[in-house]
C-alpha positions in Angstrom: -17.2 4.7 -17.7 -13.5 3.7 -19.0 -11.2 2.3 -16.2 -8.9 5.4 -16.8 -12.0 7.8 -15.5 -12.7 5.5 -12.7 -9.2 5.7 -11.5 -9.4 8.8 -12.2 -12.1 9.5 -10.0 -10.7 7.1 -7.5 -7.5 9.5 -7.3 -9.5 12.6 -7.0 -11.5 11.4 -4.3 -8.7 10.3 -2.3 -6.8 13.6 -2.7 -9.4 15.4 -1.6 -9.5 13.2 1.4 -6.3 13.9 2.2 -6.3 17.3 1.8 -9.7 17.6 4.3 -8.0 15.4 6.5 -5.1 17.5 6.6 -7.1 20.7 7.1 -9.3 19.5 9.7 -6.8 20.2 13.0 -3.5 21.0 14.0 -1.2 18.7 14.2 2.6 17.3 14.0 4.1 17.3 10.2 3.4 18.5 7.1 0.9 16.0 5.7 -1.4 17.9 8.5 -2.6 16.6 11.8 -2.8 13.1 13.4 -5.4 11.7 14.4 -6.6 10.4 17.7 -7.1 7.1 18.3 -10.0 7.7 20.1 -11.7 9.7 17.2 -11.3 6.7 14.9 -12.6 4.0 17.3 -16.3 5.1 16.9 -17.7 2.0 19.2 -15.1 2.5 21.5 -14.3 -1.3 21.8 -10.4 -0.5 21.9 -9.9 -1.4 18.4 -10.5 0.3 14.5 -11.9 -1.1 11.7 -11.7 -0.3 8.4 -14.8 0.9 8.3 -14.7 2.9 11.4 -11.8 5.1 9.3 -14.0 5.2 6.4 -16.6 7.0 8.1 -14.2 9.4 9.7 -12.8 10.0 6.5 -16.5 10.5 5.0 -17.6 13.0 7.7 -14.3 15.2 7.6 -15.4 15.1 4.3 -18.8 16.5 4.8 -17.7 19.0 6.7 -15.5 20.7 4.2 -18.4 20.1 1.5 -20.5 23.3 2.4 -22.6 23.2 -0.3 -23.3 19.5 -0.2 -22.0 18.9 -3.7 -19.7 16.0 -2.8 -16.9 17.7 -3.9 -14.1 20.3 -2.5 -14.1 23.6 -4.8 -11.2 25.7 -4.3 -13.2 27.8 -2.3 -14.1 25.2 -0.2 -10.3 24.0 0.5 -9.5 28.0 1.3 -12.1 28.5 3.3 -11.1 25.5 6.0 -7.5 26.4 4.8 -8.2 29.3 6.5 -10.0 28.0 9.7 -6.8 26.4 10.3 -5.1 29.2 9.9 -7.1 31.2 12.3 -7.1 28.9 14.8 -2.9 28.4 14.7 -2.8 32.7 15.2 -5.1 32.4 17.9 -3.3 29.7 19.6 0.5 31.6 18.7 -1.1 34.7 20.0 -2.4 33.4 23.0 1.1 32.0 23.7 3.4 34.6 22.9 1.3 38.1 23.6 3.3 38.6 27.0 2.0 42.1 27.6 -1.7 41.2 26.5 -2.3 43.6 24.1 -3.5 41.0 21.6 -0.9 41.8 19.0 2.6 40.4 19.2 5.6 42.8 19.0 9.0 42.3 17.6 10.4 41.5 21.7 7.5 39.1 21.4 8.4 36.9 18.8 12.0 37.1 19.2 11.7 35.9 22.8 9.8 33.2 21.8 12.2 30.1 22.9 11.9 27.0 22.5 12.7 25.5 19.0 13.2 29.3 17.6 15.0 30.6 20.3 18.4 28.8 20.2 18.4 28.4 16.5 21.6 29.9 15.9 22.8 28.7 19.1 22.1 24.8 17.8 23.8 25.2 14.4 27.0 27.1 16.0 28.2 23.6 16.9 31.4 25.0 17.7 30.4 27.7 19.9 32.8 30.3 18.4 29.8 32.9 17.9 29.7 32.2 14.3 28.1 29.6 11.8 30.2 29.0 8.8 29.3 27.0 5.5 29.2 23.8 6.8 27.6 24.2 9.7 25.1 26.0 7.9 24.3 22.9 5.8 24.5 20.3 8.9 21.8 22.6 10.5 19.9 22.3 7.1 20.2 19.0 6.9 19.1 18.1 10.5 16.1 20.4 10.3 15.2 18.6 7.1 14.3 15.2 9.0 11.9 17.3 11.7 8.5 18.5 10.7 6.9 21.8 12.4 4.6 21.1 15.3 3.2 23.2 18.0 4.6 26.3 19.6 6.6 24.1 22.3 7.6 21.6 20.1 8.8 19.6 16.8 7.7 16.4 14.9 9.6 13.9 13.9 9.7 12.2 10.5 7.3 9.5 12.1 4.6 12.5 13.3 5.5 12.0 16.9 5.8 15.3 19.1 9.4 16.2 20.6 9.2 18.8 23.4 11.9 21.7 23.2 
């Protein structure tokens, strides 16, 4: 095999890792969740080794492999795609469904608080009611150091959860 195909292959693999990875829970940020340091630390001896996140990596791996091939179709990605998925409308539901109906309502979701409920109020820096231009932009600009997190809260750039 050529070194081009090897790297090739080499590329592949670790995209897919990442991709599993990111698929396998919810978490802070776009890149997907964060891990625990207690799911990497296999032996529990208070400290990771390379191999220990190998292995993780490797059975995260497995998981999404449903037919064993040692490699993620696109069927494969969708289907934990939509795990995750699922799972993050059970969770909203089960946070927001005030009357219990299990269905959310427009009242619902615009009562919802926290990081969506003073929106407006957040980038009308000035108070006057309105958000012109350039507060507009400053309110872009903010939210484009933040990552989406939980229902309660936000990431920051470093994956770390800030409570609303």
């Amino acid at each position: 095999m050529t070194q081009t195909k090897i790297l090739a292959v080499i590329l592949a693999t670790a995209g897919a890792l990442a991709a599993t990875t990111a698929m396998a829970k919810p978490g802070c940020g776009d890149m997907g969740p964060k891990m625990q340091f207690e799911e990497l630390d296999a032996d529990g001896n208070g400290e990771i080794t390379k191999a220990e996140m190998q292995a993780h990596k490797a059975t995260r791996f497995s998981a999404s492999d449903s037919n064993g091939d040692g490699k993620l179709s696109p069927e494969e990605l969708l289907a934990k795609a939509q795990e995750r998925a699922a799972k993050r409308v059970e969770r909203m539901i089960n946070h927001l469904d005030s009357d219990g109906d299990g269905m959310l309502s427009q009242d619902e979701m615009a009562n919802r608080g926290g990081r969506h409920g003073d929106m407006f109020k957040r980038a009308d820096s000035d108070g006057n009611g309105t958000i012109s231009k350039e507060e507009f932009e400053q309110a872009r600009q903010h939210r484009g150091g933040k990552h989406h997190g939980g229902p309660d809260g936000e990431c920051d750039r470093g994956g770390k959860m800030e409570q609303n």
